[in-house]
N, C-alpha and C positions, 0 to 999 in steps of 0.2 A: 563458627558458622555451623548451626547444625545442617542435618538433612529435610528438614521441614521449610531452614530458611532459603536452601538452594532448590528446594519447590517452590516456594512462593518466590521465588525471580525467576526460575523457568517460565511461569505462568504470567508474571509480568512481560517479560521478553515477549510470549505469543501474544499477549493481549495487545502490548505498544506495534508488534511488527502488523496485525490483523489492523488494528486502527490507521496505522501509514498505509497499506497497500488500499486496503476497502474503495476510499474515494473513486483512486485512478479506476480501479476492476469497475465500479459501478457507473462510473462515465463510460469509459469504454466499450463497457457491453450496453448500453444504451445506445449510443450512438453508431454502435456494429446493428441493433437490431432496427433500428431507424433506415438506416443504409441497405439491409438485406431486403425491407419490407419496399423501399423504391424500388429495388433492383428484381425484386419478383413482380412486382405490377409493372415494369417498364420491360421485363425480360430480358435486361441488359447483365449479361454473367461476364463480365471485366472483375479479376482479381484485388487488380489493382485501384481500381473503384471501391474496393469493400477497403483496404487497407490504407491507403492514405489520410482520408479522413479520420479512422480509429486511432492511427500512429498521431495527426498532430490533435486530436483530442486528450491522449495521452497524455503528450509534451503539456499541453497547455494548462493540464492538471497539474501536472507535478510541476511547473511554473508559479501556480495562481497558489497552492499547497504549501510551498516548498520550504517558507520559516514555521509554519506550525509545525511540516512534519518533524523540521530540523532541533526546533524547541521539543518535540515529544521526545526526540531520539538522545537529545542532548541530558535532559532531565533523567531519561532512565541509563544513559550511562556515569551519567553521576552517580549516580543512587549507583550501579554496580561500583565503582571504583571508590566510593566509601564503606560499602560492604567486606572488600577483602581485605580490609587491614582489621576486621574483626579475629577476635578469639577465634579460633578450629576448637572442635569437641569429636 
């Protein structure tokens, strides 16, 4: 395995971790800015009004997610655990 190859699966690593996390973070902050924009027209500042719904918007991603993310993760650590039984150089 040279240094070119342990570049290109760093860069997969980021790529597979950016694509698992992205959904949740872009529901999330949707659904936070949803919720903040009630809570400024209602001038209701409850904490836990901003956070409960973001928390099970969350969950309910990574629920509705959870075997693609599981096949993305699965697929690239294959692909890692077939890589180091290659040649070192």
């Amino acid at each position: 395995m040279t240094r070119v190859d342990l570049l290109q699966l760093a860069r997969e690593m980021l790529v597979s971790a950016t694509m698992v996390a992205t959904p949740v973070l872009i529901v999330v902050a949707v659904v936070g800015l949803a919720i903040s924009l009630v809570q400024a027209l209602t001038q209701i500042q409850e904490q836990s009004l901003s956070f409960v719904p973001k928390m099970l918007a969350g969950i309910g991603t990574l629920l509705a997610l959870s075997p693609w993310m599981i096949g993305v993760l699965v697929t690239l650590a294959t692909r890692i655990m077939s890589s180091i039984g290659g040649p070192l150089s």
